[in-house]
C-alpha positions in Angstrom: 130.3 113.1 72.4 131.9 109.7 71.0 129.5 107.2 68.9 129.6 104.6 72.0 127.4 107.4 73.8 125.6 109.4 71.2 121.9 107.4 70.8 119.3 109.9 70.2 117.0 107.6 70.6 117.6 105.6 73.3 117.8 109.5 75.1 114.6 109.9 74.0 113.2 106.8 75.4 114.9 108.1 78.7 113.7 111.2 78.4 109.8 110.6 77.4 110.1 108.0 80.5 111.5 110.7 82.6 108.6 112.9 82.0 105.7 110.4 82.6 107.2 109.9 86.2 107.1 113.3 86.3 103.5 113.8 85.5 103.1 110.5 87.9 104.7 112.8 90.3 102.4 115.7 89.9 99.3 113.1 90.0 100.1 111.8 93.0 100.5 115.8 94.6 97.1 116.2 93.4 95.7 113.4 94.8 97.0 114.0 98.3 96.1 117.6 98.6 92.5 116.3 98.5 93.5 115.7 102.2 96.7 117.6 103.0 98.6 121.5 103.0 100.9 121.7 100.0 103.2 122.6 102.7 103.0 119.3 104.3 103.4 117.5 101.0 106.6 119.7 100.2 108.0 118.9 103.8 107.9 115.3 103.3 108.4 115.0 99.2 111.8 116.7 100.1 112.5 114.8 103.0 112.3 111.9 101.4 114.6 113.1 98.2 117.0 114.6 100.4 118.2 111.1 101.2 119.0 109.8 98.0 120.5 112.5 97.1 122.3 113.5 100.0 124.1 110.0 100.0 125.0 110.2 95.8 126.4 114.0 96.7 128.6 112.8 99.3 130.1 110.4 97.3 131.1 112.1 94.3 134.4 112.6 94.8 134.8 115.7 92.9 133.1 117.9 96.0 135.8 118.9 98.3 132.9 121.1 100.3 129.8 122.7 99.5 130.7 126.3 100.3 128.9 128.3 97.4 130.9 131.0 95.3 128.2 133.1 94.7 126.1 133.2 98.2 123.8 135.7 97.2 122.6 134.2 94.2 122.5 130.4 95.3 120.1 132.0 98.2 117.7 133.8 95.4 117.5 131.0 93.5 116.4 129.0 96.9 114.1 131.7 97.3 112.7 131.0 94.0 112.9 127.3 94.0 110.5 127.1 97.4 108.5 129.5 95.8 107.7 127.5 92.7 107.5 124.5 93.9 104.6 125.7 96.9 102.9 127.6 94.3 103.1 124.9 91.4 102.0 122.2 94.0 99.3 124.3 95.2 97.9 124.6 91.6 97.8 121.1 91.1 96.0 120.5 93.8 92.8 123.1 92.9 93.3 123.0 89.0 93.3 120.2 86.1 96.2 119.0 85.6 96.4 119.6 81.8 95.5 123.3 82.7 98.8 123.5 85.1 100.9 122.3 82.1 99.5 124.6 79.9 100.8 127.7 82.1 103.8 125.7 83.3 105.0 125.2 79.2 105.2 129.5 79.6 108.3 128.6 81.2 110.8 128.4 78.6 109.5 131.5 76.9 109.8 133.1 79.8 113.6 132.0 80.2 114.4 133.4 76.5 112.7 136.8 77.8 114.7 137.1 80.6 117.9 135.7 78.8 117.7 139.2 76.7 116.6 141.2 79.4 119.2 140.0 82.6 121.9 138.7 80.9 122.3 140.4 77.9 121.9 137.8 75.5 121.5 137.7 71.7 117.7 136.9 71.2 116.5 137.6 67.4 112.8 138.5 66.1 111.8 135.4 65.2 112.2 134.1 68.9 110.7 137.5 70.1 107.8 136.8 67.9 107.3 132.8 69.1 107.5 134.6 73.1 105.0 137.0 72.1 102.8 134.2 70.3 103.4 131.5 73.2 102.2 134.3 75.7 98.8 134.4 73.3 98.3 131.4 74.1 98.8 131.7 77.7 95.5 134.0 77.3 93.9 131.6 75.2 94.4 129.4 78.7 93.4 132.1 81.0 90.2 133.9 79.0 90.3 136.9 80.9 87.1 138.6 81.2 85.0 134.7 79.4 86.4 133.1 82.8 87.1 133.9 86.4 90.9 133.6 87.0 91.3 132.1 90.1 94.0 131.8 92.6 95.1 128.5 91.4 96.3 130.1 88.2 97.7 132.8 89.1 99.9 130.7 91.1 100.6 128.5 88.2 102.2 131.5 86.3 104.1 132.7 89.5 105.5 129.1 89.5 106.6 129.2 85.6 108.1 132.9 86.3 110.2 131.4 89.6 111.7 128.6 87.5 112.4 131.0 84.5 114.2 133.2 87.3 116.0 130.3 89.3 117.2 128.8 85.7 118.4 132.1 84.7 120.2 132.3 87.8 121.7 128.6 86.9 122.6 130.3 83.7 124.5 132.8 85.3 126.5 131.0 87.7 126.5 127.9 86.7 129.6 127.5 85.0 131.6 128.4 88.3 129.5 126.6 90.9 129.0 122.8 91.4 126.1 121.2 90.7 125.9 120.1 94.0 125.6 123.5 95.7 123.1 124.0 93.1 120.8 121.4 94.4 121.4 121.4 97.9 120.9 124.6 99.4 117.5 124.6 97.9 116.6 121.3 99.3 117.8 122.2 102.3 115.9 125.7 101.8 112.7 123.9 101.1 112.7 121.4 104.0 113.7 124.6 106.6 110.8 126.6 105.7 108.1 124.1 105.3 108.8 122.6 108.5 108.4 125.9 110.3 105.2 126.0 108.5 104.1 122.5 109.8 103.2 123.1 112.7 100.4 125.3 112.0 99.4 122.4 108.9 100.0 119.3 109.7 97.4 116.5 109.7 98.2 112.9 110.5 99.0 110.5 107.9 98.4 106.4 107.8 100.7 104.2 106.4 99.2 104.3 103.2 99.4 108.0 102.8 103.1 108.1 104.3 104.1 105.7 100.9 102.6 108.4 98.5 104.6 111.0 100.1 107.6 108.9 100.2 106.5 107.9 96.2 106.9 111.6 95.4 110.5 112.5 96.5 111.3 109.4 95.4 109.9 109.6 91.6 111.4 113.1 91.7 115.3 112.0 91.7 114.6 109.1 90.0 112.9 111.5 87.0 116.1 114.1 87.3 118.5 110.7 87.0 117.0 109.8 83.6 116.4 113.1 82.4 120.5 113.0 83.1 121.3 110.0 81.1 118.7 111.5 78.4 121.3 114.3 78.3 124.3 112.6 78.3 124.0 110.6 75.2 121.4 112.7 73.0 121.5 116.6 72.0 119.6 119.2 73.9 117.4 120.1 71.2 116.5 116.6 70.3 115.5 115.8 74.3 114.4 119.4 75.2 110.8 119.1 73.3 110.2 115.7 74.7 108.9 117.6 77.9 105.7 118.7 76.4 104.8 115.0 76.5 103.7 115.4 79.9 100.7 117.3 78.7 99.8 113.9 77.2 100.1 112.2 80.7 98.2 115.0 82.3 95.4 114.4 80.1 95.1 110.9 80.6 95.8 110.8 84.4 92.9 113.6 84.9 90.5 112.0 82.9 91.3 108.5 85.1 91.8 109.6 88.3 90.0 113.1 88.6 87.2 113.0 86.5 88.8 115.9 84.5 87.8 116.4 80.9 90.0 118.4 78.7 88.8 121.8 78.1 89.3 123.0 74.1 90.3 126.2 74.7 92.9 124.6 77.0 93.7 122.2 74.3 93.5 125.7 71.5 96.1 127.2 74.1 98.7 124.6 75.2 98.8 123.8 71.2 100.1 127.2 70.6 102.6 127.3 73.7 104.2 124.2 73.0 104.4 125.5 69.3 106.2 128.6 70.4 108.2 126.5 72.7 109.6 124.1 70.4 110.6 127.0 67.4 112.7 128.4 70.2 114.4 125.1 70.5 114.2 124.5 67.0 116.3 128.4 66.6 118.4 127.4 69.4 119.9 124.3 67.9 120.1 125.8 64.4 124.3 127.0 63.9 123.9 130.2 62.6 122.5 131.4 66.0 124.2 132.9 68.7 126.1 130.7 71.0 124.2 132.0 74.0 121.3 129.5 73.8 119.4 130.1 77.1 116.9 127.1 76.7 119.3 124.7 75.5 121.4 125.8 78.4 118.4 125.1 80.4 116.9 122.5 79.0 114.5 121.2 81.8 113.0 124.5 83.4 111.0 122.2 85.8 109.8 124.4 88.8 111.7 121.1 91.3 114.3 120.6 88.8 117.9 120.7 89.4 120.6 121.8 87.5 120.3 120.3 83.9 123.5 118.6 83.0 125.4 120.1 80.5 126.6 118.7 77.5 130.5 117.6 77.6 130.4 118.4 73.8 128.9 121.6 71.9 129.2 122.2 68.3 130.6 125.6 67.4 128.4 128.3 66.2 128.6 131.3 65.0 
């Protein structure tokens, strides 16, 4: 990475940007399932991304076709991509939204557990010991037994555990298949199902309510596209942490918009999973860790993500 492009901080400028239209993103999902099926919302969110990002596919250049080389995996990951997303919408729409981000920040402990156990990589005690202490704190979320777990959260932790799959999948694979593949057939996967589940869902929208839609797929590329340039000119373990910022968003958004006052114990747990999460990056990054970094190689497990770019430039380690 030359000088002219290395600016950690203007990456981080892009990246903490990035994440409040995010957590816009997930504000405005919440507000319309007050009215509408999270399949509905999905149908038209990616609609409405598939265009932009249908036209910017087609022209690079660099795609001669979209045939994948591993057709198997690209469909499991689409599984698990349509998966997340319906059950990560569908806990926004019943649960604070700070609560959601508490069990969605699981994610990138969950993607260092499965690094070790799927792919065989090198994952040392101390990053064991954050994984074991992030989960902790996934039960100081939940309270099992002090408070009724409802369905919202359990589908809140199937979400983080279908983006830790899919990005392990990306892990895999993704040094031999385009990122375009990557991000299509999932789109494509997404729009299929939910419109055979519209049908049986759909309720009729006014012009206003057709703009929020359209605001979500929209504010989803235009997220991924800074989180991108954030990439391209800072290191992963400088931008990586920057995501639990949209905690902070959450917060804020819930308390204007939803009448949602943060609960301590929330507060007690998310404080000890973004901990755990931002050791492991901290590890990651250090060079006298194995090479095999799955969060760094991974460094935006969101459960609508893409592909995270990756870096044109590594420093060795050993």
């Amino acid at each position: 990475m030359s000088d002219a492009t290395h600016n950690p901080v203007k990456g981080l400028g892009f990246a903490f940007a990035a994440f409040a239209v995010f957590a816009t993103h997930d504000a405005i999902i919440k507000a319309l399932g007050v009215s509408f099926s999270v399949f509905q919302i999905i149908f038209f969110a990616m609609l409405f991304a598939f265009v932009p990002m249908s036209v910017l596919m087609l022209a690079d250049r660099q795609v001669d076709n979209f045939r994948p080389h591993h057709p198997w995996l690209i469909l499991l990951r689409s599984v698990t991509t349509v998966i997340a997303m319906s059950a990560a919408f569908y806990a926004f729409t019943v649960l604070p939204l700070a609560e959601v981000y508490a069990l969605l920040f699981a994610t990138p402990l969950l993607i260092t557990a499965m690094s070790a156990m799927l792919l065989g990589e090198t994952v040392r005690v101390q990053r064991w010991a954050a994984v074991v202490v992030g989960l902790i704190g996934v039960l100081i979320v939940l309270r099992p037994g002090v408070t009724q777990i409802s369905f919202g959260h359990i589908c809140a932790l199937i979400a983080a555990f279908c983006s830790s799959l899919g990005s392990i999948i990306i892990r895999k694979i993704g040094g031999e298949e385009r990122t375009a593949v990557m991000i299509l057939y999932p789109m494509l996967s997404s729009i299929l199902v939910m419109a055979l589940a519209l049908p049986f869902v759909y309720h009729p929208m006014d012009v206003a309510e057709l703009g929020l839609f359209a605001g979500v797929g929209v504010l989803s590329v235009l997220a991924q596209f800074m989180i991108i340039a954030a990439y391209r000119i800072a290191p992963a373990a400088v931008i990586a942490p920057s995501q639990y910022s949209q905690i902070l968003w959450a917060t804020l958004f819930g308390v204007l918009f939803f009448n949602e006052w943060p609960d301590s114990w929330v507060g007690v747990g998310a404080s000890v999973i973004i901990a755990s999460g931002i050791f492991i990056v901290w590890r990651e990054s250090r060079p006298s860790v194995s090479m095999r970094n799955p969060i760094l190689r991974n460094p935006n497990p969101r459960y609508d993500a893409g592909p995270s770019p990756k870096p044109k430039h590594r420093r060795p380690t050993s």
